[in-house]
N, C-alpha and C positions, 0 to 999 in steps of 0.2 A: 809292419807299418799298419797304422789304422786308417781306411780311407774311411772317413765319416762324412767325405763330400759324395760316396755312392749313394748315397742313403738321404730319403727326404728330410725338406727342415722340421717336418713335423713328426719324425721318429720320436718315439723314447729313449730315453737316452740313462742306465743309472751308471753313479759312480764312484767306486769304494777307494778309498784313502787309508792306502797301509800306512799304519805305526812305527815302521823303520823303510828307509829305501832300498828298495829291491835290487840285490849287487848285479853287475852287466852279465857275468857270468852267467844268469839265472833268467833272464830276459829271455832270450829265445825258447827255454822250455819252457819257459809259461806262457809264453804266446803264443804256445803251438799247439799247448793244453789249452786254450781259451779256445782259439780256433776251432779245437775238436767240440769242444762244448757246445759253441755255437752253431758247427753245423750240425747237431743232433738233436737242439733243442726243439721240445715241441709244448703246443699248447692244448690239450685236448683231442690227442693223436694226431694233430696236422705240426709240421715243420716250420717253424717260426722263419723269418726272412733277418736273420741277425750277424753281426759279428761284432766282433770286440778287441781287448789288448791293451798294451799298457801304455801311460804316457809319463813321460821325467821321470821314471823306475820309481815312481811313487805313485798313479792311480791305476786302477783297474777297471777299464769301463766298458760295458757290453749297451748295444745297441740292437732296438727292432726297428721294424718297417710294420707299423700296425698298420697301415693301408693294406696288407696282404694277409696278417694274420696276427691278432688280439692276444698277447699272453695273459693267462688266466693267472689266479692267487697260487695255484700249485706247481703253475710253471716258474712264476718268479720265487716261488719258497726252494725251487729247485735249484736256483740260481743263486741264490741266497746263501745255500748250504755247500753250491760247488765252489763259492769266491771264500767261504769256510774253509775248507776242506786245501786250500791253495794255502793255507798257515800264514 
């Protein structure tokens, strides 16, 4: 589940839209893979304040808390390359 009510209105918010619907089956390991993601992610060796997951087995959407910490251009090509990387 994604709660995006913990997280301020003024978070960032991005959000990828897979090209076929994500079967239920597959649901829980990739929100578990998102999960891991988000809690590892960093921006300039500090720990980003984010989570994410999926919503109608169709988007993929990660969330920060920039009030705590700014993702830089390498952190989000990092993110980029791991919603990539999810096929």
């Amino acid at each position: 589940m994604l709660d995006l009510l913990a997280f301020p209105d003024d978070s960032r918010i991005w959000i990828y839209a897979s090209d076929k619907i994500i079967p239920d089956k597959q649901v829980s390991e990739i929100h578990s893979s998102i999960q891991e993601f988000t809690k590892s992610w960093q921006s300039h060796q500090q720990d980003l304040a984010a989570t994410g997951g999926i919503l109608h087995n169709h988007f993929i959407i990660l969330v920060v808390n920039e009030n705590k910490n700014s993702p830089g251009g390498c952190s989000i090509d990092k993110s980029i390359h791991y919603v990539q990387s999810l096929g």
